[in-house]
VEXVO-336441 format. One record per residue (C-alpha): x, y, z. Coordinates in nm, 2 decimals. Example, Ala and Ser with C-alpha at 12.3 -4.5 7.8 and 13.67 -1.06 7.14 Angstrom:
<atoms>
u=1.23; v=-0.45; w=0.78 .
u=1.37; v=-0.11; w=0.71 .
</atoms>
This chain:
<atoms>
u=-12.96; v=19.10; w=-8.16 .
u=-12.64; v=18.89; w=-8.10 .
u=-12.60; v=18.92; w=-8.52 .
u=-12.62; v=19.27; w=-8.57 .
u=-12.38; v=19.36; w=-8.26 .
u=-12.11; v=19.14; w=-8.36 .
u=-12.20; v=19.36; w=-8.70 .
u=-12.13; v=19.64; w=-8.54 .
u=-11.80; v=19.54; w=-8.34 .
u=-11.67; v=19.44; w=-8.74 .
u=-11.75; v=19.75; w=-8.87 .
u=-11.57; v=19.92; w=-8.58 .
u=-11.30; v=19.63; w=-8.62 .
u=-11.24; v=19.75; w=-8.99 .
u=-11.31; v=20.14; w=-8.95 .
u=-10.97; v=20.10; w=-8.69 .
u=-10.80; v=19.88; w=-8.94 .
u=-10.85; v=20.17; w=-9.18 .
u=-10.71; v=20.47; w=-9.01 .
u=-10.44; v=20.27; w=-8.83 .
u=-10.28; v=20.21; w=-9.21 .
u=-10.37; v=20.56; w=-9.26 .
u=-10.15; v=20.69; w=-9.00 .
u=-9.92; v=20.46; w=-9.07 .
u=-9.90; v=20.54; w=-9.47 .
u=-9.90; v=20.90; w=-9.38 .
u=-9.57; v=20.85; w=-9.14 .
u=-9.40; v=20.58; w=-9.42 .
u=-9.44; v=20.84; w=-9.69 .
u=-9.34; v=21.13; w=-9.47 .
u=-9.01; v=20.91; w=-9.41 .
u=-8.93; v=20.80; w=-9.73 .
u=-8.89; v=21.15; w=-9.84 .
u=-8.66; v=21.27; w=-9.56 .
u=-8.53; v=20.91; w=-9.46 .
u=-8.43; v=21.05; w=-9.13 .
u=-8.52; v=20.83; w=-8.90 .
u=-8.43; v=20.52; w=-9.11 .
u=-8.04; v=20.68; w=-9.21 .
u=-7.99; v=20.75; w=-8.83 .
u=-8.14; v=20.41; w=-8.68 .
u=-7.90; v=20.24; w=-9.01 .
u=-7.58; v=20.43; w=-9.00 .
u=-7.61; v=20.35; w=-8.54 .
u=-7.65; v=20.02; w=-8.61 .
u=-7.41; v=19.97; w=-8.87 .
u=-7.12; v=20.19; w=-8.73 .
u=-7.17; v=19.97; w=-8.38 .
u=-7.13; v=19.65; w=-8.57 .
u=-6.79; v=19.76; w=-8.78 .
u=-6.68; v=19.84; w=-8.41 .
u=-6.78; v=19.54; w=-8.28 .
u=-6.65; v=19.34; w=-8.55 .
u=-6.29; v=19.54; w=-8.49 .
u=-6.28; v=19.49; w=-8.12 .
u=-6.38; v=19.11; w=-8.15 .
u=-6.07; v=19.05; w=-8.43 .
u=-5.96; v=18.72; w=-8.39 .
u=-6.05; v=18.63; w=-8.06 .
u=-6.33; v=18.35; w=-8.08 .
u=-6.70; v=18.47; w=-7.94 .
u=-6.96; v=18.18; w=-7.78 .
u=-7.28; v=18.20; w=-7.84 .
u=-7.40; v=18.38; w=-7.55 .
u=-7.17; v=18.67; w=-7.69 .
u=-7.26; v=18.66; w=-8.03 .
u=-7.62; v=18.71; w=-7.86 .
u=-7.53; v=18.99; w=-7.58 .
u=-7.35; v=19.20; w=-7.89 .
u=-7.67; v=19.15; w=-8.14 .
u=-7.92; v=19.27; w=-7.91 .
u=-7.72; v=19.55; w=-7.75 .
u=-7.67; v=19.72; w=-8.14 .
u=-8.02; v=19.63; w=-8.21 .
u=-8.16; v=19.82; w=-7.89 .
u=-7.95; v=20.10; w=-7.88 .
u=-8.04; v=20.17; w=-8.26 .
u=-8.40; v=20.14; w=-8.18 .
u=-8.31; v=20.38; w=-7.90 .
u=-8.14; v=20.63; w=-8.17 .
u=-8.40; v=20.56; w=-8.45 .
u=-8.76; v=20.52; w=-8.29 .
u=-8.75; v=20.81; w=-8.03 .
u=-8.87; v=21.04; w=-8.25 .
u=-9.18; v=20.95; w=-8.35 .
u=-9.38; v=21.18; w=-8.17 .
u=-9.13; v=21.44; w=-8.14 .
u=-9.14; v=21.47; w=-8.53 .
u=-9.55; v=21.60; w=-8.43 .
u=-9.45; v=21.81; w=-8.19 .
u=-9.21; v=21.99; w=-8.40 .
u=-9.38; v=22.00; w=-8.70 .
u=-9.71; v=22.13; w=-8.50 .
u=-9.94; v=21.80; w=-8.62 .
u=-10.02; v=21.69; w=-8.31 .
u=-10.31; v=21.88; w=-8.24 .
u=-10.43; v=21.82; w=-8.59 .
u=-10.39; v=21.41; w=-8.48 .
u=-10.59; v=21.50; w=-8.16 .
u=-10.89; v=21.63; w=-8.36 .
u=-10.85; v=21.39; w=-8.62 .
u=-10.85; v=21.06; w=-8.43 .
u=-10.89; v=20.87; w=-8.10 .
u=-10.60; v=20.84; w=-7.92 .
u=-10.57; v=20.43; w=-7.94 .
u=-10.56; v=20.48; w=-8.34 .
u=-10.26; v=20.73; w=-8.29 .
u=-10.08; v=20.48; w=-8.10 .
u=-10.12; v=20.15; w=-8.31 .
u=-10.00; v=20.39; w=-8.62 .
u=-9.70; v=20.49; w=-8.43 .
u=-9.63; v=20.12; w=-8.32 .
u=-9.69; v=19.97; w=-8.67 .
u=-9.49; v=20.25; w=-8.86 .
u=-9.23; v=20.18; w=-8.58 .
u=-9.23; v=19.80; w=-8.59 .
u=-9.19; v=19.79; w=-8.99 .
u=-8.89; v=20.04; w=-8.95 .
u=-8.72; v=19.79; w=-8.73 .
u=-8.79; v=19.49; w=-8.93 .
u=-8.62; v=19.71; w=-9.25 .
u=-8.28; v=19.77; w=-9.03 .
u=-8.27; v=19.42; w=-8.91 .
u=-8.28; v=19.31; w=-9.27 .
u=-7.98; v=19.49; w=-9.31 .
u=-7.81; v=19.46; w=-8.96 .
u=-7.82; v=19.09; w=-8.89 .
u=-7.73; v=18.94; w=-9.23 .
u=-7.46; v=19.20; w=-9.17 .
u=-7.36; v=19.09; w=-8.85 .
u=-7.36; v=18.71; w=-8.94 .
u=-7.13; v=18.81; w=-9.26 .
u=-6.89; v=19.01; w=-9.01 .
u=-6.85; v=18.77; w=-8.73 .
u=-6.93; v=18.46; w=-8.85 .
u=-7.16; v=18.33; w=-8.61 .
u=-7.29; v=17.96; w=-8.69 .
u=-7.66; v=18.01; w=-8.68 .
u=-7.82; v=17.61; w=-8.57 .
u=-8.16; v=17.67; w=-8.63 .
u=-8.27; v=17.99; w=-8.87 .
u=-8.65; v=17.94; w=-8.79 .
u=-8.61; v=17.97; w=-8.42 .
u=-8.39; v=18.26; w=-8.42 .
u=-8.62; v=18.45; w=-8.68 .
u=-8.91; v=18.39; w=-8.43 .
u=-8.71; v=18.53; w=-8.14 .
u=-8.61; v=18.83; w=-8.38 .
u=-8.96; v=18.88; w=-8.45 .
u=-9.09; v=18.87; w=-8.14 .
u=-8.85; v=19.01; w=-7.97 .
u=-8.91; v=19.33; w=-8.18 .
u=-9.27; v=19.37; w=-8.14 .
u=-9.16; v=19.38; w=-7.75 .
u=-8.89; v=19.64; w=-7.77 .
u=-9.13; v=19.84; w=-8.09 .
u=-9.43; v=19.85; w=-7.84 .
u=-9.22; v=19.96; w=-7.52 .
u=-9.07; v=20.23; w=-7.78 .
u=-9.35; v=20.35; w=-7.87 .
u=-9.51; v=20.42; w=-7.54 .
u=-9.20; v=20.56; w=-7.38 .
u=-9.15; v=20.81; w=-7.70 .
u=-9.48; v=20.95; w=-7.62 .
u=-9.38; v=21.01; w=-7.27 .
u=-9.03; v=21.19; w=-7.36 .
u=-9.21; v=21.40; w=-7.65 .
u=-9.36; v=21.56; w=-7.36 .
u=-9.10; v=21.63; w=-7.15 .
u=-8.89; v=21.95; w=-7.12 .
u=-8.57; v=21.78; w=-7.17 .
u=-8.59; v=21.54; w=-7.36 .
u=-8.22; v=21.46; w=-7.44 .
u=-8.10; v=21.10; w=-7.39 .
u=-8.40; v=21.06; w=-7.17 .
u=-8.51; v=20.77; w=-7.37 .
u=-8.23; v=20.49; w=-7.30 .
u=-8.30; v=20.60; w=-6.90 .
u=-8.62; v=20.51; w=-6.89 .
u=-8.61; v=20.20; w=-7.17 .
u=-8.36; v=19.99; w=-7.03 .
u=-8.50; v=19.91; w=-6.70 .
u=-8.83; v=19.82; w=-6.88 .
u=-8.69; v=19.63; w=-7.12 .
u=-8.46; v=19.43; w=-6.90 .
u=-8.65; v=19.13; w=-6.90 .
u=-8.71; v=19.13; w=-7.26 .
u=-8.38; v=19.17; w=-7.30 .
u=-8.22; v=18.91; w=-7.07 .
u=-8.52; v=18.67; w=-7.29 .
u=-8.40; v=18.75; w=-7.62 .
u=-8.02; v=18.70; w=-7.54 .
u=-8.08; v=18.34; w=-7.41 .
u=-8.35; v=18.30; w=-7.68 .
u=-8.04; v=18.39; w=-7.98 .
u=-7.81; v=18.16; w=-7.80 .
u=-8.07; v=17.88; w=-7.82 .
u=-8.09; v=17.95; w=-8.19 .
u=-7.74; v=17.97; w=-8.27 .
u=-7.66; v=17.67; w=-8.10 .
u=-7.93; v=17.47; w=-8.30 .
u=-8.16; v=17.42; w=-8.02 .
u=-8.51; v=17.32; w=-8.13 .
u=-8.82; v=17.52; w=-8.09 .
u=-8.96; v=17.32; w=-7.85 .
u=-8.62; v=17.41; w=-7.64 .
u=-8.71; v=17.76; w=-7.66 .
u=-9.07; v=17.74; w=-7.61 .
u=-9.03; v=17.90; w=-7.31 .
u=-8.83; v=18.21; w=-7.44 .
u=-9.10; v=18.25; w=-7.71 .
u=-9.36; v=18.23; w=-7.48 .
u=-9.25; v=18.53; w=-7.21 .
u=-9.18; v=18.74; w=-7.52 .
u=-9.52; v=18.70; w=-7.67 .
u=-9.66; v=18.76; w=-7.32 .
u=-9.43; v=19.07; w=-7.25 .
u=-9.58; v=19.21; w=-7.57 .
u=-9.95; v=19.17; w=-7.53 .
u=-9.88; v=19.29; w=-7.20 .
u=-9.68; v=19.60; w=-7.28 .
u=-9.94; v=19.65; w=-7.57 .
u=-10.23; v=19.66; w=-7.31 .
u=-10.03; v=19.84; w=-7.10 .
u=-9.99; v=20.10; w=-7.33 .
u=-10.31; v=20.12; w=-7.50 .
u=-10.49; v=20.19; w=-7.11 .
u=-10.18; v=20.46; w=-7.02 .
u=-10.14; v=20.68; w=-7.39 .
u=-10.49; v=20.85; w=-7.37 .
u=-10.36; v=21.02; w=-7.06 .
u=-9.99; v=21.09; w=-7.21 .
u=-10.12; v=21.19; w=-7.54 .
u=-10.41; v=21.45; w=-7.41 .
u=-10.21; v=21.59; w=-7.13 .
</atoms>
């Protein structure tokens, strides 16, 4: 009995795994032709950092800034770039087709992944970028890569769940920042000491802690989120 349910829950297990990278392939190809999302989240993010880089000149930046100024182009470029992920349904009149098509859960973990990969593609571009342009001295690469990555899945998953929620609205506008950064605060506040850490070539057992509260902040927001979007999605 015990055999043939945990049968069961695996065929479930990979039947999910299977229309989760169907959603997701159908969103990557569907932005690949257009690139809309990816040009806007890119040209944010890079325009910020020429700014930045201007307005720092030659005045000398600690850590803690090099830190604060990273995280603030990489969340207001998720804020420009990932909004629109459900909006793009609504407009192209998909989403009933989605609502037919699938469970709600699947929707979600689509639009997370889909969202999370388009993220790790502009912070391929922006933070090699940003180290090139303001010469930060980076201590210890594996530690700030894991509070990158982590850091990320946080900010994709909170994203994700809060784009559902404006895709709704009547005005949807620069709704999205409103309601983002007072979620996001702690993760934010987290990944700014957790970059400084890095920078300043602290070892990853000094920033245990940091790496710990983001992975918690994302399985919680991920719960979170998977219990609240039936209700957004269907109403």
């Amino acid at each position: 009995m015990t055999r043939r349910r945990w049968s069961v829950m695996a065929t479930r297990f990979l039947i999910w795994v299977r229309q989760v990278g169907a959603l997701f392939n159908k969103d990557f190809k569907a932005e690949f032709r257009t690139k809309y999302a990816l040009n806007s989240f890119l040209m944010f993010a890079v325009t910020t950092l020429v700014i930045v880089s201007f307005a720092a000149g030659p005045y000398h930046l600690d850590t803690i800034m090099h830190a604060a100024f990273l995280w603030i182009i990489l969340f207001f470029s998720a804020m420009a770039g990932l909004a629109r992920v459900f909006v793009k349904e609504e407009e192209r009149g998909t989403a009933c087709a989605l609502k037919l098509s699938v469970i709600p859960e699947i929707i979600f973990l689509g639009k997370f992944l889909f969202n999370f990969v388009l993220l790790l593609l502009v912070m391929v571009v922006v933070v090699p970028l940003y180290i090139f342009l303001l010469s930060p001295s980076v201590g210890n690469p594996g530690l700030l890569t894991a509070v990158l990555v982590l850091g990320s899945l946080g900010l994709t998953g909170t994203t994700t769940i809060l784009a559902a929620i404006v895709s709704r609205a009547n005005v949807k506008g620069n709704l999205m920042p409103v309601l983002a950064f007072p979620v996001l605060l702690p993760l934010l506040i987290t990944v700014i000491n957790g970059t400084r850490l890095a920078l300043e070539g602290y070892s990853f057992a000094d920033g245990s802690a940091e790496l710990r509260v983001l992975l918690s902040f994302f399985f919680i927001i991920i719960t979170i989120s998977l219990m609240l979007f039936n209700y957004v999605w269907e109403d």
